[in-house]
C-alpha positions, -999 to 999 in steps of 0.1 A, spaced: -306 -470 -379 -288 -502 -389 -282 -493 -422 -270 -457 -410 -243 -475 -390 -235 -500 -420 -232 -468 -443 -208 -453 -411 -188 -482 -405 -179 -489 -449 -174 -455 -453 -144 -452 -426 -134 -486 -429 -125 -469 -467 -111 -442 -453 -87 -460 -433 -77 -482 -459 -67 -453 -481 -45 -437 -455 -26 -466 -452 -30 -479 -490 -42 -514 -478 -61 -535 -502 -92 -552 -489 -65 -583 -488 -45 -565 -466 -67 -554 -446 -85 -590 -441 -50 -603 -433 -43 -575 -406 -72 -585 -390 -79 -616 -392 -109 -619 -417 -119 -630 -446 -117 -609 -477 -153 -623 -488 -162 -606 -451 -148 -574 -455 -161 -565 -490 -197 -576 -475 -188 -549 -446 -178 -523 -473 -207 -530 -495 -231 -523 -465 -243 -558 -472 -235 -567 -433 -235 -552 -396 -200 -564 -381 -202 -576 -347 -187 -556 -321 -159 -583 -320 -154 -578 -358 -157 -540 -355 -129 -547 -323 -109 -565 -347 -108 -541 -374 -99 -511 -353 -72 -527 -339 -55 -536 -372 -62 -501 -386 -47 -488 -351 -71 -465 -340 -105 -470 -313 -133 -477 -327 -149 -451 -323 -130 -437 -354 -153 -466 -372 -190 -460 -359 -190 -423 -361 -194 -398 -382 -168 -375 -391 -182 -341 -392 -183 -322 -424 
């Protein structure tokens, strides 16, 4: 289940990045991480707390619901 969420959470963190062309840079400076942090998010190597999930939907602009679920294909 963990890893599922991991796999979730990279995959839309990705997503969102590429909407807004952000590198992983940019996006650690949005919100407030380090880049060492968010590649380890992307790379399913970690499971971001909620506050880290919190703070990465806030600098992407959307709920984070948009990063723990699954879009439907």
């Amino acid at each position: 289940m963990e890893q599922e969420l991991r796999r979730i959470i990279a995959r839309n963190m990705r997503v969102e990045r590429a909407k807004k062309n952000w590198t992983q840079e940019d996006l650690a400076e949005a919100a407030d991480i380090s880049t060492k942090h968010i590649t380890k998010i992307e790379n399913e190597k970690v499971t971001p707390s909620i506050f880290l999930i919190y703070k990465i939907a806030r600098a992407f602009n959307i709920t984070i619901d948009k990063l723990v679920t699954e879009e439907e294909q």
